[in-house]
C-alpha positions in Angstrom: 26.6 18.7 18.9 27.4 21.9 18.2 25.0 24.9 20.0 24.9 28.4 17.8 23.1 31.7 18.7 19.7 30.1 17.8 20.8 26.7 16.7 21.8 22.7 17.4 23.8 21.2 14.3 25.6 17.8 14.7 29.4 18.9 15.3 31.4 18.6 12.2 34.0 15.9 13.5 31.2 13.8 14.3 30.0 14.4 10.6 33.3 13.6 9.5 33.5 10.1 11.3 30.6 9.0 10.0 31.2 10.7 6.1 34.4 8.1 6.2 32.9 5.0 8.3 33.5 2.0 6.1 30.7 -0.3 5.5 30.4 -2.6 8.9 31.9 -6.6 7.7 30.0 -8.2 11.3 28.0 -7.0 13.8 30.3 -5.4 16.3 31.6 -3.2 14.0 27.3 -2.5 12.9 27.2 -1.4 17.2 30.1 0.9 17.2 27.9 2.3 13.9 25.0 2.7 15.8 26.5 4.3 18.9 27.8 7.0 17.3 23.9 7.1 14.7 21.8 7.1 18.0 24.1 9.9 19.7 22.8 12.3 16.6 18.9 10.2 16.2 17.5 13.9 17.1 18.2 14.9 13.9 16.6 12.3 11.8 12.8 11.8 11.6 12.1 8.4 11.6 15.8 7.0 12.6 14.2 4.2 14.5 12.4 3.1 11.9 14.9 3.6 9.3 17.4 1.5 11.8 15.7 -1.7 13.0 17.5 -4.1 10.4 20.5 -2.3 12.0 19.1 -2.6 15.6 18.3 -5.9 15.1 22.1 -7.4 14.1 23.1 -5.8 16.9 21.1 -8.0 19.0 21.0 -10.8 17.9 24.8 -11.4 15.8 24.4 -12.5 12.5 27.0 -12.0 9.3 26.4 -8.8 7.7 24.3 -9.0 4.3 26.8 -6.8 1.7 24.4 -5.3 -0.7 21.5 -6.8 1.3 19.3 -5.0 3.4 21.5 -3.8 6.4 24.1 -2.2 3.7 21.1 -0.5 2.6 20.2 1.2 5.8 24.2 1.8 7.0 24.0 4.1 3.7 20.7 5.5 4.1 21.1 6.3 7.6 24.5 7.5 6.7 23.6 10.2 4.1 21.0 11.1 6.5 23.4 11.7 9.5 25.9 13.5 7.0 23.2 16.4 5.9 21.4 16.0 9.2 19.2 19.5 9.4 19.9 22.2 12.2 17.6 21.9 15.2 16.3 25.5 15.7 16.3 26.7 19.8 12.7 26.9 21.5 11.9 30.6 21.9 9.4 30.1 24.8 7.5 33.2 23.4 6.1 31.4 20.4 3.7 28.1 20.2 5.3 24.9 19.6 3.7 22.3 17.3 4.2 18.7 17.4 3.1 16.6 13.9 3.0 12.8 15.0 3.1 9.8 12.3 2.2 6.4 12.8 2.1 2.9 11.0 1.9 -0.4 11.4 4.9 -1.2 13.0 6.3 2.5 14.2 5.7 5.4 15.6 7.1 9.3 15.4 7.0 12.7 15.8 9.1 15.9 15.2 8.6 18.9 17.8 8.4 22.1 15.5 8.1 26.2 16.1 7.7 28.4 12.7 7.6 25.6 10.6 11.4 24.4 11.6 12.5 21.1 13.9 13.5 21.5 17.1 13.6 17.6 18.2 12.8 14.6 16.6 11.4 11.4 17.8 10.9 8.0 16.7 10.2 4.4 18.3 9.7 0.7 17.6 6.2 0.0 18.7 6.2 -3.7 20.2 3.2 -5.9 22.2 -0.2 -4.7 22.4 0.4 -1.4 21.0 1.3 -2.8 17.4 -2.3 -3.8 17.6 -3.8 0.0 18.3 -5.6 1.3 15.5 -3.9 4.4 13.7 -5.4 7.1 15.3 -4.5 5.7 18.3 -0.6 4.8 17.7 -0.4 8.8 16.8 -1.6 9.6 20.4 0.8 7.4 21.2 3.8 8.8 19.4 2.0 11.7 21.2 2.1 11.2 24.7 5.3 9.0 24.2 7.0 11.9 22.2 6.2 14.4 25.1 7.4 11.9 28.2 10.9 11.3 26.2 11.4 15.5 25.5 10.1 16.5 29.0 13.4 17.4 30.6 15.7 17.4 27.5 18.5 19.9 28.2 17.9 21.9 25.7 13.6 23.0 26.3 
């Protein structure tokens, strides 16, 4: 990551890598994808949701599909990644606002001042709470959003 005056943008050789990463052939080559994905998923609303056919190769090795599924989310989450937006700085002056989203199978939420992201979040929901009602998975993504942010080195 790069840091600016009032600014976090992904750092350009990082951009680079993944501009030139050739489409994964098995599902080591998927990981070494996603390592380098996850270390910029602040950037991307919704990356986890957008990932899981990737996630899931990872764990649980199986051929790649070309032009399936999985090559469909490598490019999405690539051109994503590759015009990845700047993360404004939190000016402790002014009121933050968090906007939360929630469906059936995920949850997320993007912390915000003036209108512009400072942080994304996103996460797989799994046991009971796929079974919350809406309303309730966006408290969630909520409460879950502000435990994973408390701390983060740059609020």
């Amino acid at each position: 990551m790069r840091m600016g005056k009032d600014r976090v943008e992904v750092d350009e050789e990082k951009v680079k890598a993944i501009r030139e990463w050739p489409t994964p052939k098995n599902a080591s080559k998927v990981g070494s994808f996603h390592a380098l994905a996850s270390f910029c998923r602040r950037f991307i609303k919704d990356f986890t949701t957008i990932a899981v056919p990737l996630n899931d190769l990872v764990k649980n090795p199986i051929a790649f599909e070309r032009g399936g599924t999985q090559e469909k989310v490598f490019k999405e989450l690539k051109g994503k990644l590759t015009n990845a937006p700047s993360l404004i700085l939190p000016n402790f002056v002014k009121t933050f606002e968090i906007k939360c989203d929630a469906s059936g199978l995920d949850i997320g939420a993007i912390l915000m001042q003036d209108g512009k992201p400072l942080m994304c979040f996103s996460e797989k929901l799994s046991g009971a709470s796929l079974n919350y009602f809406t309303y309730d998975k966006e408290l969630f993504a909520l409460v879950h959003a502000l435990e994973v942010w408390d701390g983060q080195e740059n609020l």
